[in-house]
N, C-alpha and C positions, 0 to 999 in steps of 0.2 A: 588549600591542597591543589598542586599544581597535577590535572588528572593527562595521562596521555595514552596511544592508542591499544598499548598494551594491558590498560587496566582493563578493557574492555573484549579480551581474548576469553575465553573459555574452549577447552577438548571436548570435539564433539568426536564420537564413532560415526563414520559416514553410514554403517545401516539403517540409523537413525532419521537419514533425510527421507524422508517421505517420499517416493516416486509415484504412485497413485492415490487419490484420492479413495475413500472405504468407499462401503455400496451405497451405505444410506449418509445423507448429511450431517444428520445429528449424532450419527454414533460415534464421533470424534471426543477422546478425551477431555475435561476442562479442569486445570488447575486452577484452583483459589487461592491466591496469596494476598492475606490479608494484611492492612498497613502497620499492626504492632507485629514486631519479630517475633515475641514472647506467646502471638498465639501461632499453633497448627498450621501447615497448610493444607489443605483439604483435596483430596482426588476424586475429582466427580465425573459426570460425563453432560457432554454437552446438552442433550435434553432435559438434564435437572437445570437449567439455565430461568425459567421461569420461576425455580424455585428461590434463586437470587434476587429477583427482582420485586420491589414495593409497588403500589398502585400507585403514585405519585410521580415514578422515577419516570425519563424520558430516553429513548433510545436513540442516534443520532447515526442514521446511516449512510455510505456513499453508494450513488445510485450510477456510476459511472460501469460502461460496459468495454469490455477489452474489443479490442478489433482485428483484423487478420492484419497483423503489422511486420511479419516477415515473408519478405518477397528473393528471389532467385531471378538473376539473370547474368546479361556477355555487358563489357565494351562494346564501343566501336571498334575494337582492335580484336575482341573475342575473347578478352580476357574473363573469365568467371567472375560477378560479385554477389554478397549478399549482402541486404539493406535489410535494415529493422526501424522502421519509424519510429521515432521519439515521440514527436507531436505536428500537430497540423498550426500550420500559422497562415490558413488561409484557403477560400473553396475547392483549390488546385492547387497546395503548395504546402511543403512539410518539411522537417528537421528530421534527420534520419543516421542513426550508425549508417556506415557503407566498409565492408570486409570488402577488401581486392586485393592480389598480388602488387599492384602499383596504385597508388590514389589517384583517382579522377577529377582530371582539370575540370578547371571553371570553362562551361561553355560546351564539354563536350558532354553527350548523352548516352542513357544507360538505357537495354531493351529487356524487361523485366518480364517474368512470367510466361516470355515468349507471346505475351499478349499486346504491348506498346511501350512507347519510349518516355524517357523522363527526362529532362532538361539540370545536369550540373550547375547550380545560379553560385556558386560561390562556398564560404566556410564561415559556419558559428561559432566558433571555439574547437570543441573536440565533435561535431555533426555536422554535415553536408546540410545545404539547401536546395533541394529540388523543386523543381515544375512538375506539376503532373497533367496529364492529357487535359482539356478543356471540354464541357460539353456534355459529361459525365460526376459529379459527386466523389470528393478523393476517399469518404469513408466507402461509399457505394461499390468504387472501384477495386478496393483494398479487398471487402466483403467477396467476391468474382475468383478475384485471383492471387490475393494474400493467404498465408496462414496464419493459425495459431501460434502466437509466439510464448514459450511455456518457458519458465526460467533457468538461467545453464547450469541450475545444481540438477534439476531435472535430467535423466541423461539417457532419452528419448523423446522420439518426433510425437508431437501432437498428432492423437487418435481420436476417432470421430469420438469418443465420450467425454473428452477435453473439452467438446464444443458447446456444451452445456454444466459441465461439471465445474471448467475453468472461469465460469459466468455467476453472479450471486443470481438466485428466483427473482430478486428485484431490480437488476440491470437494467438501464433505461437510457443513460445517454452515452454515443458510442465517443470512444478517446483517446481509452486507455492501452498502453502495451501492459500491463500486469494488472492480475486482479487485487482488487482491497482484500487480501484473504481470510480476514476474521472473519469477513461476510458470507464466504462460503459455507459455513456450516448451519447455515440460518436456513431450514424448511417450513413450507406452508401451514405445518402442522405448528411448529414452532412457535412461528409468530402468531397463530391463533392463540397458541396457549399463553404468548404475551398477554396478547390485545384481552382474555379473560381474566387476567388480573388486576387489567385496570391500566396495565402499561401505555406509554402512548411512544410513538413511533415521528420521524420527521426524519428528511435527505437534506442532504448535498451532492454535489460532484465536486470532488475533484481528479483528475484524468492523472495518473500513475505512470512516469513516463520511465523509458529505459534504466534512468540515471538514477532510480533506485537499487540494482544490483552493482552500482558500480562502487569498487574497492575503496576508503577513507588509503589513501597515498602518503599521509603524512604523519608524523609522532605529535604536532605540537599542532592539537584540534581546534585551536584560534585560526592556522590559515586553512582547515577545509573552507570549503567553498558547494554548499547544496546546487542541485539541478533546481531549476525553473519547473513549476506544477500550475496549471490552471486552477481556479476554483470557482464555483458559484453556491452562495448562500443563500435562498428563499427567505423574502420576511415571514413566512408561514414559517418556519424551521426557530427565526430570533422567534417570533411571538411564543412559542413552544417552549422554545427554553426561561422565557422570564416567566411561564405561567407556570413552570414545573419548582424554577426556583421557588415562587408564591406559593405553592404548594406543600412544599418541604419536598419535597423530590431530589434526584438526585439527576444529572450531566452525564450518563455512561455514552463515549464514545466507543460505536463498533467499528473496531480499527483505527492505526496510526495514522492512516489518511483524515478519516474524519477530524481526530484531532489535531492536524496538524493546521485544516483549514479551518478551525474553531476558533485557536488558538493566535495564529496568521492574522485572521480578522480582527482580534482583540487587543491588539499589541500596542492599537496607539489611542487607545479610546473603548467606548463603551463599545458590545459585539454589535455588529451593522448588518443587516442584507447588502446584497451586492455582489460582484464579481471580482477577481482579484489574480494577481501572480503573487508564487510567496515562494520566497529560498528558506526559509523560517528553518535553522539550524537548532536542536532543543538538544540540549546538555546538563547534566546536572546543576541545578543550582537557577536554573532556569524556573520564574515565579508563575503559574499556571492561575487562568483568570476564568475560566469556563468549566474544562473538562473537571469532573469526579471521580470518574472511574471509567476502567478502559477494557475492552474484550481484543484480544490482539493475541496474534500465535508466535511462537518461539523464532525468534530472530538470530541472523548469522552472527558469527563469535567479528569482531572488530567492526562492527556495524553501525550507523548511524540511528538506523532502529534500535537499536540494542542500547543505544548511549540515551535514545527516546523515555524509553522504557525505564531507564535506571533513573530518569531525571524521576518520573511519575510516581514510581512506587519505592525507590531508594538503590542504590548499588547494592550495600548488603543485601536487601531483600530479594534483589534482581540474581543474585549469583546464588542465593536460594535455593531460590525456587530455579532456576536451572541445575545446577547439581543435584537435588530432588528430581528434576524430568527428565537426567538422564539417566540416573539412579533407576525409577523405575520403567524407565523403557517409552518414555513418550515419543511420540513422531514428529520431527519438525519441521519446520517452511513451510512453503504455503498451502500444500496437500496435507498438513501436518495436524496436530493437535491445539487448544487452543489455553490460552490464560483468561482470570477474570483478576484487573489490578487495582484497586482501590488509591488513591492518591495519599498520599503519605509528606506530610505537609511537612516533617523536620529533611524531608531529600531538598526542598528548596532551599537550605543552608546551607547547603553543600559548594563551595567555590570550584570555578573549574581552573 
């Protein structure tokens, strides 16, 4: 079955997109679709989330922290630009959207925040290469006089409750312009009541860059072409998962980030610690070698997450359980409500 970008549309009602986060973290809906069609899907809420879970299972999270990665400033000429860093490729030196009336040569420089200049070094494909000041930390710097970069289904400015809300409790290494959003609805309280069933927990990073909201451009999903993602694996994290497998336990990655660096790592051999770049494209039919089961919240209609999604738990079951969450009024993206997917081993026969 030859699949293309249309199989992958669904009708959403935009009241549906999520624009703020609720009060509390946990009070976020969770759907359970389970991997036989034939059962139920179940309407819970994310605080029964512990109830899902076995003493054996292991949780796999990314500990990646968003950064103030959109910045305001002139040309040299005066003209207005706005920059949104991709990623950093170095102590003073980053990959970055740039919005201007006219694109900015190579060589000349942009005076951002009204606080300093940055050096145009040339073009990545579809990102500028910038310099940034020396003598200062370019996360450090960002942190002064970047904002919150909040995603453009969101359609308002980043408010000071963004600044923690938009963060998981367990954010630790700074990288990302978007957060892993499954992680969002994980509180202190939560993860206690993990860790009392026996659950065990273990990170990764990998840093979330711009080139996750951007649009799949083509029908015939052989030529997409993913963004570049940092990742880094902990041997503490492989040792976890071969002890959880020994265990009987079960792989639940929180979030399509975690799985995609799980899965990334696994592609040409047994999983490794380590660090890594991965374009890792997951489509139906695509054979999963780690993940089990995935917490991950409702993804845009022709999405690369959404083609993620449908690899893991199957397209039928994927269109589901969304028709089901719009049905009854679930919230979506990344303020939104959450899934629990179970891997569904006959979606891997699936040809794309």
């Amino acid at each position: 079955m030859q699949l293309t970008l249309n199989d992958f549309d669904y009708p959403l009602p935009p009241e549906l997109i999520a624009q703020a986060p609720l009060a509390e973290r946990s009070a976020s809906r969770l759907l359970v679709v389970p991997a036989d069609k034939d059962v139920p899907l179940l309407d819970r809420h994310f605080a029964d989330l512990p109830e899902l879970i076995g003493p054996n299972d292991l949780l796999v999270f990314n500990d990646t922290r968003v950064i103030h990665a959109r910045l305001h400033g002139v040309k040299a000429s005066g003209g207005q630009v706005e920059v949104l860093i991709e990623r950093a490729v170095g102590p003073h030196e980053a990959l970055a959207q740039v919005r201007a009336s006219k694109s900015p040569r190579t060589g000349s420089t942009l005076r951002l925040a009204d606080a300093f200049e940055v050096e145009v070094l040339g073009r990545a494909g579809e990102f500028y290469h910038l310099r940034f000041p020396a003598g200062e930390g370019l996360f450090e710097l960002l942190e002064r006089h970047g904002k919150l970069p909040l995603p453009p289904y969101i359609q308002r400015a980043a408010g000071d409750d963004d600044e923690s809300r938009y963060q998981t409790v367990f954010a630790r290494e700074p990288g990302s312009v978007a957060a892993p959003t499954a992680g969002l609805h994980f509180d202190e309280a939560t993860l206690a009541r993990l860790a009392a069933k026996g659950a065990r927990c273990a990170w990764l990073t990998l840093h979330v860059g711009a080139g996750t909201f951007q649009p799949v451009r083509v029908d015939d999903l052989g030529q997409h072409r993913m963004h570049r993602e940092r990742y880094v694996i902990p041997q503490q994290t492989v040792d976890a998962i071969a002890a959880a497998r020994t265990a009987g336990g079960r792989v639940i990655a929180v979030g399509t980030t975690s799985m995609r660096a799980l899965e990334a790592a696994a592609q040409d051999g047994p999983l490794t610690a380590g660090s890594g770049e991965t374009e890792i494209f997951i489509l139906p039919g695509f054979h999963f070698q780690v993940v089990d089961a995935l917490i991950t919240n409702f993804h845009l209609p022709k999405s690369t997450l959404l083609m993620l999604v449908s690899a893991f738990a199957g397209m039928d079951e994927i269109r589901r359980a969304y028709a089901h969450a719009i049905a009854r009024r679930y919230r979506f993206f990344s303020y939104g409500d959450a899934m629990f997917l179970t891997r569904n081993e006959n979606a891997e026969h699936d040809a794309v």
